[in-house]
N, C-alpha and C positions, 0 to 999 in steps of 0.2 A: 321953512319946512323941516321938522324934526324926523331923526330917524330915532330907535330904543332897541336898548340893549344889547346890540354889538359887539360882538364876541371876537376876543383876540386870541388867536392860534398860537399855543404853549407846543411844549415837543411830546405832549403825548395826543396831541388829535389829529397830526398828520400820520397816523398809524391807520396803514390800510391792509387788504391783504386777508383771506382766511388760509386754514389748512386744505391742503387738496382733497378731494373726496375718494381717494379710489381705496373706497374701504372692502377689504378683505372679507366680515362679516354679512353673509347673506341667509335666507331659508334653510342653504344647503350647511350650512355651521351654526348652529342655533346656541351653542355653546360660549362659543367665541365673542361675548356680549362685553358692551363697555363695562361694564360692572365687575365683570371677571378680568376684564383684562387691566383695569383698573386699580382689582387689588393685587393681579401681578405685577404690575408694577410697582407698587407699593413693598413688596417684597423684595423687588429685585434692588430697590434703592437701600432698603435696608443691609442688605447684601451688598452692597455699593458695585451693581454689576452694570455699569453706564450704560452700555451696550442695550442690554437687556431693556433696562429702565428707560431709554429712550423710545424703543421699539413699543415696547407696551402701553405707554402714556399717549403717545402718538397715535397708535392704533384705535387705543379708548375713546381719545377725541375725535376721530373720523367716525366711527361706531356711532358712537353719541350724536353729533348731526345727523348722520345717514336715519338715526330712528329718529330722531326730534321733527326733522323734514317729512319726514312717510308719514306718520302719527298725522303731522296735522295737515297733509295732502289729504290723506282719507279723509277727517273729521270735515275739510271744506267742502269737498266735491262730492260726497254724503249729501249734505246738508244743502250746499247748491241742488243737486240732484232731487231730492225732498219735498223743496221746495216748490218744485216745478212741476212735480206731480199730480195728477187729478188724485181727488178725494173717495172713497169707494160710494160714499151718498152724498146728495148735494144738500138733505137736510140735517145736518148735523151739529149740536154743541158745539160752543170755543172748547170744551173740557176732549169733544171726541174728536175733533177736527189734532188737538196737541197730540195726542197719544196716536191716533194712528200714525201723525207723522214723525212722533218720538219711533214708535214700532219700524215705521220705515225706514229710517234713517240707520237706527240699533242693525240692520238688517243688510244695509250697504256696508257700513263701516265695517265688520263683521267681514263680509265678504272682502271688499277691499284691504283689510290686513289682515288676513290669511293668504293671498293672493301673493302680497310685499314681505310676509315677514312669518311665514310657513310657520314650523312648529313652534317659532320663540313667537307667536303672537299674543299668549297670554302671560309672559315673560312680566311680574310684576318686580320691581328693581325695589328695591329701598331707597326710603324716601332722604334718610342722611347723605348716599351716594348722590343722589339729582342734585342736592344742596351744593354737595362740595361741586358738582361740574359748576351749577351757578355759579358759585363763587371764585371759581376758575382756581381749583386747587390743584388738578393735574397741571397746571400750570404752574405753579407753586414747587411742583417736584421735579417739573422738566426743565427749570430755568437751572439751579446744580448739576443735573442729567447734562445737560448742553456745557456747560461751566467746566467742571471733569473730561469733557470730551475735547477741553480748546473749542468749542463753539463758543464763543462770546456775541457772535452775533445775535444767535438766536436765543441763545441764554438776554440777552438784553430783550428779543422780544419777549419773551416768555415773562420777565419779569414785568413789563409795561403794561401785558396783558393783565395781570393778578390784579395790577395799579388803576388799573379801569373803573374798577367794582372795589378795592381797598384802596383807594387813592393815601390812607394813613398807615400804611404796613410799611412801618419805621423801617424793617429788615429788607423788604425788597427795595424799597425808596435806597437804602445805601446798596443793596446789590445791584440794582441798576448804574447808579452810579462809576463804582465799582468797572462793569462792563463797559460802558462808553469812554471810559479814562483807560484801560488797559489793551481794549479791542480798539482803541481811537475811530470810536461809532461817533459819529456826528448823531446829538439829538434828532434830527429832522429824520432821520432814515431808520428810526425805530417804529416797528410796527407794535399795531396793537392788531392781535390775530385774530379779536371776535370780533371785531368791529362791521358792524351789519352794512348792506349796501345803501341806505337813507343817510347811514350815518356818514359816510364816504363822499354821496351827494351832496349835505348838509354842509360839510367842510370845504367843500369848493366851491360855492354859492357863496360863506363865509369868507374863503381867500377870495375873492374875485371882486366883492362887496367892499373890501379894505383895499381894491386894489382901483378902485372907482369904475369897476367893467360891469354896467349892471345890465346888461342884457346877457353877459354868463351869470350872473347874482342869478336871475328870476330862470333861467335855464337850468340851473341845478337846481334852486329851492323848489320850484314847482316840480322836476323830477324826483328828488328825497321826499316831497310831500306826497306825493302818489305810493313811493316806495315806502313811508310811514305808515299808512293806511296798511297796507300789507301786511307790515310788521307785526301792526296791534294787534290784527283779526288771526295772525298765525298764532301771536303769543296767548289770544286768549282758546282758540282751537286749545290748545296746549291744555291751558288748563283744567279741559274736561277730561280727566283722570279718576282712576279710582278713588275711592274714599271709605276706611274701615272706621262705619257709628261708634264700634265696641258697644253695642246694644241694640235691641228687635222694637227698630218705632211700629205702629202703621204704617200702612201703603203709602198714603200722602204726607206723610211725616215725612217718611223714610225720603220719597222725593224732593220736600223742602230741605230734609237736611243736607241732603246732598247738593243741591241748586245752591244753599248759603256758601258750602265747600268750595264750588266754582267760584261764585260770583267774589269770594274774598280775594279769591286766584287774580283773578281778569280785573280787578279794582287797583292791582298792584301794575298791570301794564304799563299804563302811561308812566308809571313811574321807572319802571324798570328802562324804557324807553327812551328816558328824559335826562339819560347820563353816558353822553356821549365825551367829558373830559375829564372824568373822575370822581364827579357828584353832580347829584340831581339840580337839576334846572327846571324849577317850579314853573317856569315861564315859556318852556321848551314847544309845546305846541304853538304858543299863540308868536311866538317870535318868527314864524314861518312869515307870518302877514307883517309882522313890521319890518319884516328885510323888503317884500314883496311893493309895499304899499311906497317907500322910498323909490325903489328899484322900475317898479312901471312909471312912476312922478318923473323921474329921470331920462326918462325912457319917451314922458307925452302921451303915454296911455292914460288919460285922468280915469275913465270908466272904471279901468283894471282896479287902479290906484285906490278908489274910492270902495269898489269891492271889496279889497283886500281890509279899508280901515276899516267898515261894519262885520268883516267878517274876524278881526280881531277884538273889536266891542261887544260880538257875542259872543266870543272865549272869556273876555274879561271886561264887562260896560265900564269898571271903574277906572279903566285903564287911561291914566290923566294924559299922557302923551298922544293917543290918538285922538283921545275925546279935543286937544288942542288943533291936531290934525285935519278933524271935519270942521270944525270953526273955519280953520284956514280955508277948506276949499268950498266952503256954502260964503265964507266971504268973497273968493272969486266967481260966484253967482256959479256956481254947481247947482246942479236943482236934487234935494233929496231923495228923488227914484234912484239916483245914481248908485247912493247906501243902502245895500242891499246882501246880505250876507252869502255865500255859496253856502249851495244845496249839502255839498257835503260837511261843511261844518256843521252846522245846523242838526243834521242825524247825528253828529259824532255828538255834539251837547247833550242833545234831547234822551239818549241814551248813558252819556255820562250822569245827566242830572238826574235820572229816574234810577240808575243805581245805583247813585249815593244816597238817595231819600228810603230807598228799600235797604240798604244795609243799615242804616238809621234806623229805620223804624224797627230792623228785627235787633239788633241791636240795646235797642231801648225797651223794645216791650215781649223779648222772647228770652228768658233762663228755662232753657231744659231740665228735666229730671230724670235720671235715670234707676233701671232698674235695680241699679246697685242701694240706694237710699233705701232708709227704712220708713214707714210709716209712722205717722207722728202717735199712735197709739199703740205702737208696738214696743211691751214693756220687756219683751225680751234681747234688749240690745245686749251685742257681743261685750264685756267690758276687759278693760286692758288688767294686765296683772296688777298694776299696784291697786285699782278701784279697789275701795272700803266697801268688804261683802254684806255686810249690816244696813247699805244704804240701797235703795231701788236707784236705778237708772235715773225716774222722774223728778226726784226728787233733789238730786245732784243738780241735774237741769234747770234747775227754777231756781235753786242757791245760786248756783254757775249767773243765773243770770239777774238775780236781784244784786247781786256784787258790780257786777257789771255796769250795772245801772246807777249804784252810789258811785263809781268811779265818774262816771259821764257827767252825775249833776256836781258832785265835788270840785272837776277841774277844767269844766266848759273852754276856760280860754287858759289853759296850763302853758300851752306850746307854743302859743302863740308868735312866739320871741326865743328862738334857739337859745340864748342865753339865759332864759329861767327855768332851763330842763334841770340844770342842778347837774349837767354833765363834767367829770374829773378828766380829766386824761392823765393815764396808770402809765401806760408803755410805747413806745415811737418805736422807729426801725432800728435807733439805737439800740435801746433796752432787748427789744427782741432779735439784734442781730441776723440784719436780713433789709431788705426795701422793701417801702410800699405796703408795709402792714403796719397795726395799732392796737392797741386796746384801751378801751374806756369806757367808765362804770356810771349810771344814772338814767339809763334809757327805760328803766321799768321801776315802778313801787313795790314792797314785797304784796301790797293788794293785789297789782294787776300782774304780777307772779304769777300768785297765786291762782287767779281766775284763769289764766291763760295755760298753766299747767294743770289744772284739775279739768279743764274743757279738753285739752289732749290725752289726758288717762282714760274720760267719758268716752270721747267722741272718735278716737282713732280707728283705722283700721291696722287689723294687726299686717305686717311686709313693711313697704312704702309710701302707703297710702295711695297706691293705686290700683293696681291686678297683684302684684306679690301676696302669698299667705304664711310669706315666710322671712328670715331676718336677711335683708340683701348683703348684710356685712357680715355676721358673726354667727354660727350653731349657740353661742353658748349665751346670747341675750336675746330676751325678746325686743321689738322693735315695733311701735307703733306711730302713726304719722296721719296728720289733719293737713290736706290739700285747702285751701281759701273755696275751690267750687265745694267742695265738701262742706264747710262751716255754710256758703252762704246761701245752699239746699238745705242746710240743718233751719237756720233762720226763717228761709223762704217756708217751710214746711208749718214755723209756728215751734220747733221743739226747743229753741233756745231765741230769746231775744236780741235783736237787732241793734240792741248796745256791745253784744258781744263781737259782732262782725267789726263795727266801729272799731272797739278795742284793737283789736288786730290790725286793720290798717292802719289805727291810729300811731300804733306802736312801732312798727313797722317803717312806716311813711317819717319819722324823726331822725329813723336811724338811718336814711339812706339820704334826709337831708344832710347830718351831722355827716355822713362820707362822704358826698357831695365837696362839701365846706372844707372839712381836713385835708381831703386829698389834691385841693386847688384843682378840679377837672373844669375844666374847657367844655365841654360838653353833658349834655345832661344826660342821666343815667336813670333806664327804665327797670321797670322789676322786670325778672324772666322766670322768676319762680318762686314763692314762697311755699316755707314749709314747716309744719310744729311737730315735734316730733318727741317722744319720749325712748331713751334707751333702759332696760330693764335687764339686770341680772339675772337669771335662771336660780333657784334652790340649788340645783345640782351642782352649779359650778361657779363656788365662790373661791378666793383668794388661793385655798390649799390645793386645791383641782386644777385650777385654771394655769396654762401660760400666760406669761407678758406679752411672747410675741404673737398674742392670738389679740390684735386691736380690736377694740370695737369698733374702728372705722379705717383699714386698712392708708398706708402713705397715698395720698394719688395727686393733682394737680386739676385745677377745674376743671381747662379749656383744653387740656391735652392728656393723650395718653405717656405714663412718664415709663419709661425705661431703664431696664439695670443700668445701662449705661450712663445713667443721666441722662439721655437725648431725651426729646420731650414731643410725640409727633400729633400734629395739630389732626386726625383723621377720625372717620368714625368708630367706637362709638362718641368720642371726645365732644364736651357742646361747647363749640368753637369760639361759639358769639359771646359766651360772657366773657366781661370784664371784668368786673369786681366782684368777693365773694364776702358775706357777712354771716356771724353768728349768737344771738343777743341770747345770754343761759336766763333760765325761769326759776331753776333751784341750785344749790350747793348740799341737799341732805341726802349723799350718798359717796361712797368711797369709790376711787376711781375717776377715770372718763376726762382728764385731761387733755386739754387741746396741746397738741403738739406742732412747731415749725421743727423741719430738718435739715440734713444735709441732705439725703438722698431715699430711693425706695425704701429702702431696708425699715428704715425710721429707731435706729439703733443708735441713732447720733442725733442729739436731739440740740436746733439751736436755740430754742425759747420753749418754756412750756405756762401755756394759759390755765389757771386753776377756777374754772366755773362759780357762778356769783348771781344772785338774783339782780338780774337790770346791768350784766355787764357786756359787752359787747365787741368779741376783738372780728375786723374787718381787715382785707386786703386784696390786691390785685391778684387775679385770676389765672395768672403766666406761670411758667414754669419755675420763676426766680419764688413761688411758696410752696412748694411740697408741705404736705401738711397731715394731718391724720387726728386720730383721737383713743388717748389709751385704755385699757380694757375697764368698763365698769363692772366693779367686783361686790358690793352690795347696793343692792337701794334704785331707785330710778332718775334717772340722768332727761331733764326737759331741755326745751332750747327750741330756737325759732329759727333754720336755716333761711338764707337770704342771698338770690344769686341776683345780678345786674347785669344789661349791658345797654351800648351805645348805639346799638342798631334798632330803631325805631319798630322794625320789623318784629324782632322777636317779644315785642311786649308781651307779657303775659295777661291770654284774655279774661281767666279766672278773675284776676283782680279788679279788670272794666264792665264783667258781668257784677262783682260785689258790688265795685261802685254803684253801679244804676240803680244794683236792687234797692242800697239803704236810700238812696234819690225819690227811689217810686215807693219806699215806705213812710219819711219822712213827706212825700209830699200828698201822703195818701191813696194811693195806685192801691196799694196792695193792703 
């Protein structure tokens, strides 16, 4: 009799324990929100005022449950309530039968947090703030808070907490450390303070299991499986949150768009749910039955036992261990009634299975268009300063994309072999004086230079390329920027061919193998943003006008906000999650616009400076050890393809998997 996958208790899953709830924030303080109290805190650490900063962070996290709780108390018992409701006619559409009880529901909830959370009930937070509580960054501040104050206790939790959800956060891994060696914290007696109540169960079914007591095994596991169910159906309640289109669909659009916003939400539960020691456990649900399926065999419940193995066959039929398991008990002449999955598995699949096949299918057969695009007969597109005034829009377009198109038949299987890119390597951390950066030249042809900088002069919008109409870095250049959704609605539309989107990823997709490779990473590394982008001098303000210290792309650090001081804090608006940054240049025919590493903000102290090159490429880690910047372009227009990565699967950028599909569904005909 086999048991599978058996989990042995490390000293961060004996962390049990939340923060108390006796939050100060009610109706009657509508002010006093985690959000605010949040970034007071944040201030007062700045200020390095412990006191303060303990009180505040503290207070945010009790806030923040006390509304996470309410939220999705209303959204259940809503929806419970709805549910159970007569209909106002009994002959009605599945279409009127949804909407009246959407209307109804809209109507309870409505009432029920007004009721719980008075004037702050339309209280919309910012969406980076929720992130950082996911991510347990208040946590993050309160672990030095506690540190500074001699709390080493709770500075150890604090840090264990972070290690939950960043199990690789080199800094708290040695802070923690740190605490149990100086506070002589025994491992065992660190908590992990989110640690939800299944997961609490889950770990003592786990100890009791290893401890050969399995009538406490199936006592706790059957109680954390009860209390898992709970879990998911709170954390997807959660998920139904606002959602800004940033554009006016239809009625029923407007309703799909938002239903796909949730449903991506509630598709991440299980996962989010399935890391209870520091990283996901793909296996985490169905493991419930194989402790269980052991646990009642031990026990001489065969029924239970035989339950539990079809009902972990249909979390996973391929699953060889159990499938050896029902051989076992059909050869002790079990009769196969006995395999019989629970009722409630069964709803939990049928529903996991139907919304993996709907995020597929929208996925695969839905790119949006929004009102921002232009129409593919609309010869009045906006063109960027450097556009040649003698040429039409169309006309550019159809060059743009016959170029494109000899590149594709020319060099079909170019890359196939990193090593026939024809890639140099220019400069190491030595050369640039600093870690974790590079530069190296061969990643583009002066062809697809060219093509890929004359498609960003056509095709940009002037800002960022996204809402900005204005230069996000500098008065004295213009700034224009091609988003991947942007080029692959240009395509989709017919105004530029679908060798040109190729080109981009193609080009793209090389260089983040080649950092991949250089950089020896363990881990593979997603896009989180691509971006083409041309910087453009102004007439007015060439070399005799201009400052030096007016950059065209001010000192700053990816993933953090950097400070005079040097300090570096990881907060919003900072994107946390990348890790590596890259920037491959498209031209050199302009004066200026130097890549700069430094010592510090100022960028007055320069410790390498990169000189732009068609097909060059300098990359590096995203931390605060590259302060970085770009000096002022003083004639001519400066092109370049930005390129941000990270390790979190999460933040893939979906632009690039809606490109993918399209060129999928035009190469295979769809479109």
């Amino acid at each position: 009799m086999w048991g599978k996958g058996m989990y042995h208790v490390g000293f961060l899953i004996l962390m049990f324990s939340f923060i108390s709830r006796s939050v100060d924030t009610t109706p009657e303080n509508p002010i006093i929100t985690y959000d605010f109290l949040y970034r007071e805190g944040v201030e007062s650490y700045l200020e390095e005022d412990w006191e303060k900063c303990k009180k505040h962070f503290e207070g945010a996290l009790e806030d923040w449950h006390w509304w996470k709780d309410n939220v999705a108390k209303c959204r259940r018992e809503c929806s419970e309530e709805t549910a159970e409701a007569a209909v106002l006619a009994s002959k009605l559409s599945e279409d009127d039968r949804f909407f009246e009880r959407a209307v109804r529901n809209t109507l309870c909830v409505v009432k029920c947090k007004k009721n719980v959370f008075g004037s702050r009930m339309d209280r919309i937070v910012e969406g980076v703030v929720n992130e950082d509580f996911e991510m347990r960054k208040p946590y993050d501040y309160l672990q030095l808070c506690y540190y500074k104050m001699g709390m080493l206790k709770e500075a150890a939790d604090a840090a264990a907490t972070v290690l939950s959800v960043q199990p690789e956060h080199e800094v708290m891994m040695d802070n923690l450390k740190y605490y149990l060696r100086e506070g002589v914290i025994g491992a065992e007696d660190v908590l992990n303070l989110e640690l939800k109540e299944y997961g609490k169960e889950y770990i003592l079914g786990n100890s009791a299991y290893n401890k050969a007591d399995y009538e406490e095994t199936i006592t706790h596991m059957e109680k954390s499986l009860s209390l898992f169910y709970k879990a998911y159906e709170e954390c997807r309640y959660l998920c139904e949150k606002p959602f800004d289109q940033g554009w006016y669909p239809d009625f029923i659009s407007s309703v799909a768009n938002h239903y796909t916003f949730t449903l991506r939400c509630k598709r991440r539960c299980i996962w989010q749910l399935s890391n209870l020691y520091g990283e996901i456990d793909d296996d985490f649900y169905a493991s419930y039955f194989n402790y269980l399926q052991y646990s009642y065999y031990q026990e001489g419940d065969t029924k239970k036992a035989c339950e539990a193995v079809a009902s972990a066959l249909h979390v996973n039929p391929d699953d060889a261990v159990q499938i050896r398991n029902k051989q076992f008990y059909l050869a002790e002449e079990i009769s196969e009634d006995f395999f019989v999955p629970r009722k409630d598995v069964v709803a939990f699949m049928e529903r996991e299975s139907f919304e993996e096949k709907l995020l597929e299918f929208i996925e695969t057969n839905f790119i949006f268009l929004t009102d921002e695009f232009l129409d593919e007969d609309d010869e009045d597109m906006e063109l960027s300063p450097d556009t040649p005034k003698n040429k039409k829009p169309q006309s550019l377009m159809q060059q743009i994309s016959e170029k494109a198109r000899a590149i594709r038949k020319r060099a079909v299987d170019q890359y196939k072999n990193i090593s026939q890119m024809g890639i140099r390597l220019l400069q190491t951390e030595r050369e640039l004086g600093g870690q974790e950066r590079m530069v190296a030249d061969g990643f583009a042809s002066p062809l697809e230079c060219l093509v890929l900088s004359e498609l960003t002069k056509v095709a940009a919008v002037e800002g960022d390329g996204y809402k900005h109409r204005v230069s996000p870095h500098t008065q004295s250049e213009n700034f224009h920027g091609v988003t991947l959704g942007r080029a692959g609605l240009m395509v989709h539309a017919k105004i530029f061919a679908d060798e040109v989107l190729d080109l981009i990823l193609g080009v793209t997709d090389h260089c983040q193998d080649y950092l991949e490779r250089y950089f020896n990473l363990k881990k593979p590394l997603y896009f989180t943003f691509t971006h083409l982008v041309c910087r453009t001098a102004k007439p007015a303000e060439m070399a005799t006008n201009r400052s030096l210290s007016d950059l065209s792309h001010e000192v700053h650090v990816d993933n953090c906000i950097l400070q005079d001081s040097g300090q570096c804090l990881r907060i919003p608006p900072a994107y946390t999650h990348r890790d590596y940054s890259a920037v491959l240049y498209l031209n050199d025919d302009f004066e200026g616009g130097e890549f700069i590493f430094t010592h510090d903000r100022s960028g007055l102290s320069h410790e390498s400076i990169v000189q732009p090159k068609c097909g060059r490429m300098v990359a590096f880690s995203a931390g605060p050890e590259n302060p970085h910047g770009v000096l002022p372009v003083l004639d001519g227009s400066r092109c370049a393809i930005g390129m941000w990565f990270t390790h979190d699967e999460r933040y893939k950028e979906l632009e690039r998997t809606l490109a993918e599909k399209l060129l999928e569904r035009i190469r295979d005909g769809d479109i």
